[in-house]
N, C-alpha and C positions, 0 to 999 in steps of 0.2 A: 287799451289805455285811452284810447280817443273816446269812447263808448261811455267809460267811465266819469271823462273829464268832461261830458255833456252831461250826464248826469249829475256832477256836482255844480255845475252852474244853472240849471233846473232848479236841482232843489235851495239852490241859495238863493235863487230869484225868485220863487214863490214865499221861502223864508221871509225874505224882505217886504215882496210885497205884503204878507199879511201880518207883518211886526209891524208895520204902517200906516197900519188899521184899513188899508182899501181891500174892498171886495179880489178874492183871486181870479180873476177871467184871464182870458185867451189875450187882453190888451192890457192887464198891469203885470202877468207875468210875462211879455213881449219886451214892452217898456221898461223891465225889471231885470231881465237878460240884456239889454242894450249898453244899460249902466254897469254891468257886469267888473267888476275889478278881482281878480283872485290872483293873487301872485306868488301861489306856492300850487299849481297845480300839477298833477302827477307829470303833463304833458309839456309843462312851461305855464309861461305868465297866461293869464286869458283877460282881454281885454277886446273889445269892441270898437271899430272904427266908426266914424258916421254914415258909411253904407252898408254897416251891419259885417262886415268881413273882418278876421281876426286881425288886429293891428301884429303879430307878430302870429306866423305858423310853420308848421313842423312836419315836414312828411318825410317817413323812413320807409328804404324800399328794403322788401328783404325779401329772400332768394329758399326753396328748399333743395338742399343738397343731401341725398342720403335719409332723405326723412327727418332733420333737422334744419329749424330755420335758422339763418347764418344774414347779417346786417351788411348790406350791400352800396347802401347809401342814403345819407340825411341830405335832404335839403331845406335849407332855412327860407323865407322871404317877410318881407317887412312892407307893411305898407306906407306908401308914402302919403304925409298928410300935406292935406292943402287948406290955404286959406277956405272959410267958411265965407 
């Protein structure tokens, strides 16, 4: 799911940057992931803090028991913002 939910902000930021009419490079699709706003992602909201870390993320531990994976535990964290 994570794999996936890099993938859909990839391709929405190169979307944008070339709905924009700017050249696609290595620095408008950066700048174009940065702005990043997606709030229906498989993984949760995906949004960008100003040091580039997810302003909200999601990591789930899971466990195999028997050859099947079995969810062990979600941990939430949020960053905190600061004045600019």
């Amino acid at each position: 799911m994570t794999a996936y939910t890099a993938a859909l902000v990839v391709s929405d930021a190169v979307g944008r940057a070339a709905a924009g009419g700017r050249l696609v490079t290595r620095a408008t699709v950066r700048d174009a992931i940065q702005a990043t706003r997606l709030p229906d992602a498989p993984s949760g909201p995906v949004v960008f803090a100003r040091d580039g870390d997810l302003e909200r993320s999601i990591v789930s531990i899971n466990q195999i028991r028997g050859g099947a994976f079995y969810l062990a535990e979600t941990m939430e964290s949020r960053t905190v913002k600061t004045a600019p």
